[in-house]
KOLZAVO-314034 format. One record per residue (C-alpha): residue in one letter; x, y, z. Coordinates in Angstrom, 2 decimals, always signed. Each point is the difference from the previous one (the first is absolute). Layout:
REM KOLZAVO-314034
{rest A; px X; py Y; pz Z}
...
END
This chain:
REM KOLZAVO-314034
{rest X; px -1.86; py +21.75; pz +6.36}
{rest X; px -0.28; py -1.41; pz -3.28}
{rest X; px -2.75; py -2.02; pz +0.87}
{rest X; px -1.97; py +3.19; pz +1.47}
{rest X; px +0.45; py +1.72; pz -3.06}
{rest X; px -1.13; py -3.24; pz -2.43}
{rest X; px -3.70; py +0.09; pz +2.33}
{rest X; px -0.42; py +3.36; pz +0.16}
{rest X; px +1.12; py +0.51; pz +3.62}
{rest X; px +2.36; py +3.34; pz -0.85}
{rest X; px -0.18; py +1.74; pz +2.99}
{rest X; px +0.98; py -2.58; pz +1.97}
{rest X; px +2.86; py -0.53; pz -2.61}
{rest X; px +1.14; py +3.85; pz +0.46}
{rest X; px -0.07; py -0.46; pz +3.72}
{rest X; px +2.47; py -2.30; pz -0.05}
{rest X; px +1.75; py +2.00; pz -2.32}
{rest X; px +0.24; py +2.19; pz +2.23}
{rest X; px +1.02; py -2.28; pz +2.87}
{rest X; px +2.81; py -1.00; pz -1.80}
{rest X; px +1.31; py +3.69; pz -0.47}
{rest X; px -0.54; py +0.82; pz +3.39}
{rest X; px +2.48; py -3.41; pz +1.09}
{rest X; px +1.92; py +0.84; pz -2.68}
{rest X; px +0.71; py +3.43; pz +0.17}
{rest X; px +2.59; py +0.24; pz +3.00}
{rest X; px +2.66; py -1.35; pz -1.66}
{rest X; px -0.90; py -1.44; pz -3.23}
{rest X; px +4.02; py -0.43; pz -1.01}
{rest X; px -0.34; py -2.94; pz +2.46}
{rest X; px -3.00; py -1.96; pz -0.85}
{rest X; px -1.36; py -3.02; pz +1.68}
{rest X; px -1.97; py -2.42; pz -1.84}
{rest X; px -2.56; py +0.26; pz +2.97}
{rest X; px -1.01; py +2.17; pz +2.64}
{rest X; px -2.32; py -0.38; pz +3.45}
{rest X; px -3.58; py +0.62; pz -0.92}
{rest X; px +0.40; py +3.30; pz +1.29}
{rest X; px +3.31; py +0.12; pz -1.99}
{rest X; px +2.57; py -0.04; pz +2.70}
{rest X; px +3.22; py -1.12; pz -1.37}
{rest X; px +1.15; py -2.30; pz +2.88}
{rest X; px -0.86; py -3.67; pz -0.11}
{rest X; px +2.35; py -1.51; pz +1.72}
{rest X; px -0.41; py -4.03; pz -0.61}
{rest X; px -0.05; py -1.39; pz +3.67}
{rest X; px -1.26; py -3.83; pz +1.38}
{rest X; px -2.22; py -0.10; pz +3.00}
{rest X; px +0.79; py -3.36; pz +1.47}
{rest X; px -2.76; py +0.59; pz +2.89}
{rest X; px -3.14; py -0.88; pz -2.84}
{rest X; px -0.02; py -4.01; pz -1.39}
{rest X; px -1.45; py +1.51; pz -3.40}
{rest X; px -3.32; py -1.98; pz -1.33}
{rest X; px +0.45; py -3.38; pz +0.25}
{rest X; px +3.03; py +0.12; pz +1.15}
{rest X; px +1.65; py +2.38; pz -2.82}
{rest X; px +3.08; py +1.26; pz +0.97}
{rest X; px +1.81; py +2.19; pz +0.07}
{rest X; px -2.37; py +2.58; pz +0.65}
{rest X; px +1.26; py +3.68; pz -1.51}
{rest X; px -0.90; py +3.46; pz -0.07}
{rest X; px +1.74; py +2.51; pz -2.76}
{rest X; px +1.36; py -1.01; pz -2.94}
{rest X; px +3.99; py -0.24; pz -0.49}
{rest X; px -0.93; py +0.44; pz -3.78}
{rest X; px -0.81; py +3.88; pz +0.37}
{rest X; px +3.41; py +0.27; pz -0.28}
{rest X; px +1.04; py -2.20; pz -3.22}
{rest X; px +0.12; py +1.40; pz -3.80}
{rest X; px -2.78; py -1.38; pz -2.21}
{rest X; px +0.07; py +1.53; pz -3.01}
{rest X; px -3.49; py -1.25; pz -1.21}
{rest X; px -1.54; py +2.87; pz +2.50}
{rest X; px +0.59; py +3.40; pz -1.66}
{rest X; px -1.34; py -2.11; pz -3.68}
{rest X; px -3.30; py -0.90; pz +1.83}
{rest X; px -0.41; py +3.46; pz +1.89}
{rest X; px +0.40; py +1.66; pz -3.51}
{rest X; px -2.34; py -2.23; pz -2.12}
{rest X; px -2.32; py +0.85; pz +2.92}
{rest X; px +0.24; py +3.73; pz -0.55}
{rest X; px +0.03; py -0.15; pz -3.66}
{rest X; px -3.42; py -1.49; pz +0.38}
{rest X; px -1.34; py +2.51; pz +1.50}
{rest X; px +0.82; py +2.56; pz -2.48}
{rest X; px -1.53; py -2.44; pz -2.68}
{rest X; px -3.23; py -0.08; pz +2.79}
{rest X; px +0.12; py +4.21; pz -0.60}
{rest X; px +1.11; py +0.60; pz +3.26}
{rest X; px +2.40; py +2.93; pz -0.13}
{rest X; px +3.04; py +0.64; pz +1.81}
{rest X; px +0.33; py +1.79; pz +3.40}
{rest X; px +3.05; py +2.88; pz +0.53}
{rest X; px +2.11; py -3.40; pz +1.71}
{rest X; px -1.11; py -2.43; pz -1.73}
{rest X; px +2.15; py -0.10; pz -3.72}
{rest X; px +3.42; py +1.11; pz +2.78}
{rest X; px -0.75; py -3.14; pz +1.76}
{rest X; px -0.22; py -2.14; pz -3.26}
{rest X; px +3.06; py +1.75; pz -0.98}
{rest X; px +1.95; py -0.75; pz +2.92}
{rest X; px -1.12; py -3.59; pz -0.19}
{rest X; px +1.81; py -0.04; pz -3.49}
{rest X; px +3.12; py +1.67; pz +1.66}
{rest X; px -0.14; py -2.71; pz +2.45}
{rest X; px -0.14; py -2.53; pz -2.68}
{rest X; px +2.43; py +1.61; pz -2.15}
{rest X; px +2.88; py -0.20; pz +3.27}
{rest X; px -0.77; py -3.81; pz +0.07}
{rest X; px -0.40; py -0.65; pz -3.54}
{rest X; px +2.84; py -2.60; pz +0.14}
{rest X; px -0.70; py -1.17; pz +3.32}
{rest X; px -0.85; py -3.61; pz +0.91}
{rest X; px -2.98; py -0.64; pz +2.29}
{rest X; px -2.26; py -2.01; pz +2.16}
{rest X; px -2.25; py -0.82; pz -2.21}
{rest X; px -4.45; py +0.62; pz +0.36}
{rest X; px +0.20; py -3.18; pz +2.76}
{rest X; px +2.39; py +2.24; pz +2.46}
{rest X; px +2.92; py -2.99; pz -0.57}
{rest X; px +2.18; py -0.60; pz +3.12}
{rest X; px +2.86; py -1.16; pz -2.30}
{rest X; px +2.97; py +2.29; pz -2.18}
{rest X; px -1.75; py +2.35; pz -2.31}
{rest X; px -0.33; py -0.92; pz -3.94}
{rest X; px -1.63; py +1.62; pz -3.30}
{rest X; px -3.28; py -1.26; pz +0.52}
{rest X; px -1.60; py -0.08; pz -3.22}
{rest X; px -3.26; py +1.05; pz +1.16}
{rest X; px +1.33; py +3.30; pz +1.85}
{rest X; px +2.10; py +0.68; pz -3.30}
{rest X; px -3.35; py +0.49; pz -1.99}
{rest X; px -1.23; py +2.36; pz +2.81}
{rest X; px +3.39; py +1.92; pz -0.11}
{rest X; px -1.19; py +0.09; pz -3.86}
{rest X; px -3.44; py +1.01; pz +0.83}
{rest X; px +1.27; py +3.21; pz +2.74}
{rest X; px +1.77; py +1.06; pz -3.29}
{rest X; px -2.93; py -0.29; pz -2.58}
{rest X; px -2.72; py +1.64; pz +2.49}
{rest X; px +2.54; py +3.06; pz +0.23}
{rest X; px +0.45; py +0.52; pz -3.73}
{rest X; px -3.80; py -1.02; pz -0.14}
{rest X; px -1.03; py +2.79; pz +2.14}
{rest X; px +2.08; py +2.72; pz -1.99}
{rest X; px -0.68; py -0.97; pz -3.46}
{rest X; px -3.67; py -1.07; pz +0.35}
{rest X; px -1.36; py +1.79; pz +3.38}
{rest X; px +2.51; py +3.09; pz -1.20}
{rest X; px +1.32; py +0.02; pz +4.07}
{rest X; px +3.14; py +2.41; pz +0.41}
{rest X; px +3.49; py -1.66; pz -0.38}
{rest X; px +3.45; py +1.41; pz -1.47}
{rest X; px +1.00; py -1.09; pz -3.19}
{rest X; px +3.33; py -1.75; pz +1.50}
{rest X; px -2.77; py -1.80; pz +2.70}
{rest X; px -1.79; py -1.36; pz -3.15}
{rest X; px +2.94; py -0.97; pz -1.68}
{rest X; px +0.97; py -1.90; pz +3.07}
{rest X; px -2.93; py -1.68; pz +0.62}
{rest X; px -0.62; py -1.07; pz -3.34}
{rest X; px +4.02; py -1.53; pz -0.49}
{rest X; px -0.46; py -1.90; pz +3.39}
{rest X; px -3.44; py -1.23; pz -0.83}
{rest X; px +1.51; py -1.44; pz -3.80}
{rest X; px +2.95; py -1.22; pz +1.84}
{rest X; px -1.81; py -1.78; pz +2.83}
{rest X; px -2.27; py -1.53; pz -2.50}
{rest X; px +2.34; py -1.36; pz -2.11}
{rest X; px +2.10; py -1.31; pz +2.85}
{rest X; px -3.12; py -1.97; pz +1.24}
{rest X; px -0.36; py -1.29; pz -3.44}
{rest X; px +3.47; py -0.93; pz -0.22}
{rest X; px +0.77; py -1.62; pz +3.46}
{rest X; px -3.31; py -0.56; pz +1.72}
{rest X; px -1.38; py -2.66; pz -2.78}
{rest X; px +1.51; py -3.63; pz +0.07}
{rest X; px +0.89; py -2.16; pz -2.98}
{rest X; px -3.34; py -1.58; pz +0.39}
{rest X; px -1.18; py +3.66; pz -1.37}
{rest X; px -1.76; py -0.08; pz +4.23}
{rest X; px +0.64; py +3.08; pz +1.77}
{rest X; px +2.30; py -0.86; pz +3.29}
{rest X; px -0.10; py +0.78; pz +3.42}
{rest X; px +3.02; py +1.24; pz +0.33}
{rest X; px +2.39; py +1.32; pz -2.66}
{rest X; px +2.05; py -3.33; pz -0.78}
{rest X; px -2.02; py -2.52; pz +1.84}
{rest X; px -1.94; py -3.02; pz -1.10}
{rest X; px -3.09; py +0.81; pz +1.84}
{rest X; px -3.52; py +1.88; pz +0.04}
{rest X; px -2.18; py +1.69; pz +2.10}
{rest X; px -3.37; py +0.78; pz +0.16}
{rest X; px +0.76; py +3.90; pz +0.50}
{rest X; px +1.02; py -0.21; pz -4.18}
{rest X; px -4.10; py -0.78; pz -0.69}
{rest X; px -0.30; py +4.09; pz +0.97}
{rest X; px +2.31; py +0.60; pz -2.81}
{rest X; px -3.29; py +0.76; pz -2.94}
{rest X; px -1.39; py +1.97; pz +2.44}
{rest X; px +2.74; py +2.93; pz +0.15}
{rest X; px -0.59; py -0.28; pz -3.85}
{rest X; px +3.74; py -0.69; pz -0.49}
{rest X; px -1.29; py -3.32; pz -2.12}
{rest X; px -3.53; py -1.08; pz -0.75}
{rest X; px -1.27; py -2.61; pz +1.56}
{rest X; px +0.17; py -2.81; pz -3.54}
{rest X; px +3.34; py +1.28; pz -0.28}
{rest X; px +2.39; py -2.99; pz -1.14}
{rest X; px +2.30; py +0.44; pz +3.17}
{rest X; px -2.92; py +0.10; pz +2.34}
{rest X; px -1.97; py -3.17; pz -1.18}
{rest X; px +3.47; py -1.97; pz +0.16}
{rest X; px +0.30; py +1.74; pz +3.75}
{rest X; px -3.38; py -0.82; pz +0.62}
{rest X; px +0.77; py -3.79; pz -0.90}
{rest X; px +2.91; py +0.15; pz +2.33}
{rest X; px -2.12; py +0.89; pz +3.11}
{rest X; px -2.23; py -2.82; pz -0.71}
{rest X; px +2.63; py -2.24; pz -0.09}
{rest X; px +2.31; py +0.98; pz +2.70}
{rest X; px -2.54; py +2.04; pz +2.61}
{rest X; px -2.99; py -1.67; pz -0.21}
{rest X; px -1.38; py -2.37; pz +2.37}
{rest X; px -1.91; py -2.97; pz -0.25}
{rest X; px -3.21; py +1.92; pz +0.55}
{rest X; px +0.46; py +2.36; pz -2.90}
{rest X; px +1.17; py +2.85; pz +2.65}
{rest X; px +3.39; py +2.06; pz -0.31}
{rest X; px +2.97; py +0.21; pz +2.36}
{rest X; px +1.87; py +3.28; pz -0.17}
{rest X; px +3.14; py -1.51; pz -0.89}
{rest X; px +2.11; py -3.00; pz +0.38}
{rest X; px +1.98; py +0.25; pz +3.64}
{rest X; px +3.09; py -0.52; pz -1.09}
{rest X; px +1.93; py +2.35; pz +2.45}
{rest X; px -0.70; py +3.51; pz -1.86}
{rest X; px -2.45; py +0.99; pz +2.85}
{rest X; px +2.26; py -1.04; pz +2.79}
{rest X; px -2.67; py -1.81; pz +2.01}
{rest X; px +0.15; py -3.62; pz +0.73}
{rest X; px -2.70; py -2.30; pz -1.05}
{rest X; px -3.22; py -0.20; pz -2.48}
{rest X; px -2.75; py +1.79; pz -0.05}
{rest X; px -4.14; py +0.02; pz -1.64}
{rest X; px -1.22; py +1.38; pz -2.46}
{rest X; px -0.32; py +3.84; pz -0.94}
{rest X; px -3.30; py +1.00; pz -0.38}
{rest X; px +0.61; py +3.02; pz -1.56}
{rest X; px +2.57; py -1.82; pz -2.64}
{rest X; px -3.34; py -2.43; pz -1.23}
{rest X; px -2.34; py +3.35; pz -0.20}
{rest X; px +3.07; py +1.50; pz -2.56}
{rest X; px +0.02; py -2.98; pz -2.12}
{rest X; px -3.72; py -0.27; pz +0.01}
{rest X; px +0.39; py +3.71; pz -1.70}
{rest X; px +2.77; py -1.24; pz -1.85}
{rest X; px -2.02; py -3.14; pz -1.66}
{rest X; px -2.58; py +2.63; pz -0.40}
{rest X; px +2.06; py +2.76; pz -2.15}
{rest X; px +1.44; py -2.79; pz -2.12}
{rest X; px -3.26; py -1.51; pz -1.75}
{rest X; px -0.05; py -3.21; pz +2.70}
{rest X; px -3.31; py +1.15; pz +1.67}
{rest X; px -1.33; py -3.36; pz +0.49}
{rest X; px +2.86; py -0.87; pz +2.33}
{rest X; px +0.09; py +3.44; pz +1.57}
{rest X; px -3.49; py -0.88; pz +1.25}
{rest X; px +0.62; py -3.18; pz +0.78}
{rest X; px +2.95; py +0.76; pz +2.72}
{rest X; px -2.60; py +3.53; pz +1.35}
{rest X; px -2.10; py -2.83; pz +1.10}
{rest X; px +2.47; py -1.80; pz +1.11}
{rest X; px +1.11; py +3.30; pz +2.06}
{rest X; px -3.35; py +0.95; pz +0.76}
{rest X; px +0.05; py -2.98; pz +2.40}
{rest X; px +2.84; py +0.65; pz +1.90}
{rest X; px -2.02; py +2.99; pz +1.46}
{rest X; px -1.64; py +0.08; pz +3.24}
{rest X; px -3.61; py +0.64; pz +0.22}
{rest X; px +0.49; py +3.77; pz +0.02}
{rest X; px +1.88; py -0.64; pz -3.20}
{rest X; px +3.08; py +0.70; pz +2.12}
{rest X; px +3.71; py -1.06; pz -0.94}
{rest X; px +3.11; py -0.79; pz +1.60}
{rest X; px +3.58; py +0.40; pz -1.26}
{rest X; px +0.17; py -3.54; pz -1.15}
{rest X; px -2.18; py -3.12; pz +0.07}
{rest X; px +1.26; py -3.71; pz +1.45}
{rest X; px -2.17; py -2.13; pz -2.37}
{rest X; px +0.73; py -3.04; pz +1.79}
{rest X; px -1.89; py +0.93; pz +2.81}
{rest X; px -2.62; py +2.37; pz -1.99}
{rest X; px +0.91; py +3.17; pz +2.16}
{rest X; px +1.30; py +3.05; pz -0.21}
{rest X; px +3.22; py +1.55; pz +2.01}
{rest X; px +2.03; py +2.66; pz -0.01}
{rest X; px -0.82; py +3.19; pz +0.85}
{rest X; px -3.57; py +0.79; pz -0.23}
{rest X; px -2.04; py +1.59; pz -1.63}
{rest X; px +2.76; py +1.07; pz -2.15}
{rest X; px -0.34; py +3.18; pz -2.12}
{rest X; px +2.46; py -1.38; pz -2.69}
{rest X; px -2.39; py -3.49; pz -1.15}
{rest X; px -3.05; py +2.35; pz -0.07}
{rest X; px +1.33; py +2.36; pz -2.35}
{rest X; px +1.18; py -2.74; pz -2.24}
{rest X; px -3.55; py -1.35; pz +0.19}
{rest X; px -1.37; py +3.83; pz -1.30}
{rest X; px +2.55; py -0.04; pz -2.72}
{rest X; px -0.59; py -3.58; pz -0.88}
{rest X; px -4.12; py +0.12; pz -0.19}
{rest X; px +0.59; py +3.31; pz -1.89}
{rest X; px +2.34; py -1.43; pz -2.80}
{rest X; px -2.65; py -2.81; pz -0.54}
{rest X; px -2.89; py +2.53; pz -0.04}
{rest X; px +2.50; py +1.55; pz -2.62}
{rest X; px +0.84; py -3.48; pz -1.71}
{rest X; px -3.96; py -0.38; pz -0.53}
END
């Protein structure tokens, strides 16, 4: 959506929009952080043993057990989204400011809720730091949308969403930054995650900001490979899955903006190139990239690399 909106594509952007209120709408007290494309509600996660998968990838699944997990990251994004395109001029529909205010009364119910996490972890919930900030961002796009975009809301509503968006902030400041002055994965853990390069772009922090340059020389220490690409995270048992996996496509594209918004454009180009060739001919990505074979895999194409490509070449355009 954002991406629509940045390259002029708003009708698109309002027809998803409008998608979303349509899946949303039935019961939007119990949200799903994804729907069927024609935004059915049941995806039951299911293996079909009959199919060897490509090259022999097993097992081979339909659905997605994760419809039915709390990530907290989701309402943040969905938000952002829509505050974009009031900043694009695209007014607001009779549904549309309900829906964004029953996406804050979601939030609000779980406001002290652990969850899954933006990679859909198999393994016990936890504070992600990452979904924290987007808890933070729900908050700020509500006031945001009252006191700059002067949208209805109650004086007790403001006052609500203004305490829980100071008191979520300062938590994350408090609990979700190590004594290396890195932002965590977790509240109380040792490790990062790629998902905390997204943190500028909610505009809870800039980009130069102390905590995010020492973050951002965490993840080249701990989650980047030999070939200058990014892993996700660390599998140390968080996501429940056994065994390693490649890099994240999408995770090199964010720090390629990242490099970009800090003043290190000569090394934001350098790894866009590098990038650039992980692409097919089509200039067509995958979820991840096995360098020692110089292919992609994963699932393919895959939506998520290709809008962290847009964003990426768009923050260097920017940078320049």
């Amino acid at each position: 959506m954002e991406a629509l909106l940045e390259h002029g594509h708003v009708d698109a952007a309002t027809t998803w929009r409008d998608w979303l209120l349509r899946a949303i709408a039935g019961d939007p007290e119990r949200l799903q952080i994804m729907y069927s494309i024609t935004g059915g509600r049941n995806l039951p996660e299911r293996e079909l043993d009959h199919l060897p998968g490509y090259e022999g990838s097993v097992p081979m699944q339909i659905g997605n057990g994760a419809a039915d997990q709390y990530q907290a990251d989701v309402v943040g994004e969905v938000m952002i989204a829509l505050e974009r395109m009031r900043q694009a001029g695209v007014p607001e529909s009779r549904w549309t400011w309900p829906l964004q205010k029953a996406l804050v009364r979601f939030t609000t119910a779980h406001v002290d809720q652990p969850d899954q996490g933006i990679w859909e972890m198999r393994g016990e919930p936890a504070f992600f730091t990452h979904g924290r900030v987007m808890v933070w961002a729900t908050f700020d796009r509500a006031v945001r949308a009252v006191t700059e975009h002067g949208l209805p809301a109650r004086d007790e509503e403001l006052a609500e969403w203004t305490r829980l968006r100071d008191r979520v902030r300062k938590e994350v400041l408090d609990r979700g930054v190590g004594s290396d002055g890195a932002f965590t994965q977790t509240y109380g853990s040792a490790e990062v995650d790629a998902s905390l390069l997204q943190i500028p772009h909610t505009g809870f922090l800039p980009a130069d900001d102390p905590r995010m340059l020492a973050t951002v020389a965490r993840i080249e220490q701990d989650l980047r490979t030999e070939d200058g690409l990014l892993l996700r995270y660390r599998a140390k048992g968080q996501d429940g899955l056994p065994g390693d996996e490649h890099p994240f496509l999408v995770c090199s594209f964010w720090l390629v903006e990242q490099y970009a918004a800090s003043g290190r454009r000569a090394e934001a180009e350098q790894l866009m190139e590098k990038l650039l060739a992980c692409g097919n001919d089509l200039n067509l990505y995958s979820e991840e990239y096995d360098a020692a074979q110089k292919r992609m895999i994963g699932n393919f194409p895959r939506a998520f690399s290709h809008l962290g490509l847009i964003r990426a070449v768009d923050a260097l355009a920017d940078s320049r």
